[in-house]
C-alpha positions in Angstrom: 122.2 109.2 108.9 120.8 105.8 107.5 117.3 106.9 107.7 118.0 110.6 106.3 120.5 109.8 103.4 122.0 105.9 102.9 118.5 104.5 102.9 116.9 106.3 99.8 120.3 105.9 97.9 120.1 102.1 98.4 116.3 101.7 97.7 116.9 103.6 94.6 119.9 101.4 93.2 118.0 98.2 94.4 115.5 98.7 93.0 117.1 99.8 89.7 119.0 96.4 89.5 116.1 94.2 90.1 114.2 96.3 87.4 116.6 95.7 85.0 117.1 92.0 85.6 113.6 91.0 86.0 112.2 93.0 83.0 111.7 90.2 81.0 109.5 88.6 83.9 107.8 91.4 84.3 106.9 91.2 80.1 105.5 88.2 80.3 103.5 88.3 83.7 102.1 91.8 81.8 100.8 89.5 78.4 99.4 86.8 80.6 97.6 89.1 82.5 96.4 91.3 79.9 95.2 87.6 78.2 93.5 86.6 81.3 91.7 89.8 82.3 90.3 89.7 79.5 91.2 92.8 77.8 91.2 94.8 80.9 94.6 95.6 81.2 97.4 94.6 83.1 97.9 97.2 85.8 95.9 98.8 88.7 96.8 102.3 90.1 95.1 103.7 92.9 95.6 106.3 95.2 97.5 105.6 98.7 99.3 108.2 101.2 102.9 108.4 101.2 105.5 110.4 102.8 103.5 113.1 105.8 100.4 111.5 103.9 101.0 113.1 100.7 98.8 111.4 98.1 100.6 109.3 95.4 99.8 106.4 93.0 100.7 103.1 93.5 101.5 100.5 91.0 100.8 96.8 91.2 99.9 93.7 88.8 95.9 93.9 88.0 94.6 90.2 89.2 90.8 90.8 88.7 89.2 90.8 85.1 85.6 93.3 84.8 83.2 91.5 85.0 79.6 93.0 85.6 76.2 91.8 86.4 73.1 92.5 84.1 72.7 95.5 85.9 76.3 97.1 84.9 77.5 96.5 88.4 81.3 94.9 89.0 80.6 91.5 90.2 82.6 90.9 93.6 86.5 90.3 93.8 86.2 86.9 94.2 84.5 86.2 91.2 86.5 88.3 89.6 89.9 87.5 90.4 91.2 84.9 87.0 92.9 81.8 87.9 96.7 83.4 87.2 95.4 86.5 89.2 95.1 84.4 91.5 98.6 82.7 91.4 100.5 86.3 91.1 98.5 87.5 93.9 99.2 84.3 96.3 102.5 84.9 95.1 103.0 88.3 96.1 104.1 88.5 92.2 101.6 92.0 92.3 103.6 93.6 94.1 106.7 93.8 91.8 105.6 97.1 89.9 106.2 98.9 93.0 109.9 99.0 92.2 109.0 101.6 89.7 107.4 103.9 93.0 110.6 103.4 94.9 112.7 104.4 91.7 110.3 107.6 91.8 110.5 108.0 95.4 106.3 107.4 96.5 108.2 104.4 98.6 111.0 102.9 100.1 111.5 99.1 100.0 110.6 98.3 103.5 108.4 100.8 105.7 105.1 100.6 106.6 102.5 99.4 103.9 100.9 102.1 102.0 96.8 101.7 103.2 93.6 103.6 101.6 92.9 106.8 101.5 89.8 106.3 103.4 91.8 105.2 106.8 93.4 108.7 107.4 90.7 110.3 109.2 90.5 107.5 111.1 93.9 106.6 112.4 94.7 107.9 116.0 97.6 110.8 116.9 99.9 107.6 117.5 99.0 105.5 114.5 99.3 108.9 112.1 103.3 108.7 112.8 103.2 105.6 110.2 103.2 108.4 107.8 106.8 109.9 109.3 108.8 107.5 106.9 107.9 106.6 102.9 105.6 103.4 102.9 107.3 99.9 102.0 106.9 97.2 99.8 107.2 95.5 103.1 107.5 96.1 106.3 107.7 95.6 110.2 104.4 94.5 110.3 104.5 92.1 107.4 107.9 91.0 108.9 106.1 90.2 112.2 102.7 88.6 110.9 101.1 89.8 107.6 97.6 89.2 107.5 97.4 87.2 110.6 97.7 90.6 112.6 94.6 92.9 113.9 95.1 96.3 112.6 95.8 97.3 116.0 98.9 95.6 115.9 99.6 96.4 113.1 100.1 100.1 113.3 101.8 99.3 116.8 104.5 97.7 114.5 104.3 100.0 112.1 105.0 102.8 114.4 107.6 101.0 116.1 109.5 100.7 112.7 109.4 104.4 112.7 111.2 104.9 116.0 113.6 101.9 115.3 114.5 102.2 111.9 117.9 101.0 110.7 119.7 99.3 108.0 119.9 95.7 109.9 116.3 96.5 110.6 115.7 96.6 107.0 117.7 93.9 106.2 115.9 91.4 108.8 112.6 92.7 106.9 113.9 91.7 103.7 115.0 87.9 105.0 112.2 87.5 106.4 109.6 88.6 103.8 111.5 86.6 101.6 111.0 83.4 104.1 107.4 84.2 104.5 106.7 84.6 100.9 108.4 81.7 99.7 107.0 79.3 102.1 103.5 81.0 102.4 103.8 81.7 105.9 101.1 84.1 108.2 98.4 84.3 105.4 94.6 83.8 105.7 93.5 81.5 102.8 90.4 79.8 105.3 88.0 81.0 102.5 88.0 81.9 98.7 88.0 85.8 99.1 91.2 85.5 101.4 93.2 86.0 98.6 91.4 89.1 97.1 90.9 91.5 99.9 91.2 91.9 103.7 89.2 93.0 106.4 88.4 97.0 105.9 89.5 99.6 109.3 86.9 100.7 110.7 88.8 102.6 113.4 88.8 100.5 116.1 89.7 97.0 115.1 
């Protein structure tokens, strides 16, 4: 019943109230970005699967200016992420606009995190059931490692959220994320780029 019904009813007036009581943080992150990217806006949409892997747009705080070479080419992320990208991005700040694709219904608060397009055709029959639930803002996975995790374990987690799924479930996510983000626990900053992108799927790793 939680899963079917409660669970979208909740998301959706969660997120409503944060919306509404962070707007005004939300403004300003939006002006300081838009200052520091340099003109190049303050949002970054891009396609992820959803729900049976139908195709929808996420939403997240743009942390990278566009910058190009002489050639007209984007410079790579880590030279282009700005010095407040970088702060909202270690920060998990980014991730706020998401509240708008929960109110919308692309995703739910916590389910498994909404990866590229590009890794469909490469998931397994086992690590396709991610897709059974909406994707999360976070998740099982997240709860259990975030970036220190191989993809393998990863989807293991994510499919075990699938089968397992229930509201003290959620709400163990929740603490947790909150723990991990507050204390910046489980993340891979050994190197600049750390922050700016993590290691593609290739299928097996």
């Amino acid at each position: 019943m939680y899963a079917h019904f409660f669970k979208r009813i909740i998301d959706f007036l969660i997120a409503l109230v944060v919306l509404l009581f962070i707007s005004p943080v939300l403004l300003i992150i939006t002006i300081l970005l838009y200052v520091f990217n340099e003109g190049a806006g303050a949002f970054f949409l891009q396609e992820r699967p959803g729900l049976h892997g139908k195709i929808f747009k996420i939403i997240k705080f743009k942390t990278m200016n566009e910058r190009r070479d002489a050639s007209g080419k984007l410079l790579p992320d880590v030279q282009r992420i700005t010095k407040f990208g970088r702060f909202v991005r270690n920060t998990s700040l980014d991730e706020l606009p998401q509240l708008i694709n929960v109110l919308k219904g692309d995703m739910a608060l916590i389910g498994p995190r909404p990866l590229l397009v590009k890794y469909l055709s490469l998931y397994s029959k086992e690590q396709m059931r991610r897709h059974d639930v909406r994707p999360g803002i976070s998740g099982w996975a997240q709860c259990q490692g975030r970036n220190s995790l191989s993809w393998t374990d990863k989807f293991a987690l994510d499919v075990w959220y699938v089968d397992h799924i229930s509201l003290m479930t959620d709400l163990k996510v929740i603490f947790v994320t909150m723990k991990k983000v507050l204390f910046r626990e489980d993340i891979n900053t050994s190197d600049a780029s750390a922050t700016v992108t993590m290691e593609e799927f290739n299928g097996y790793n």
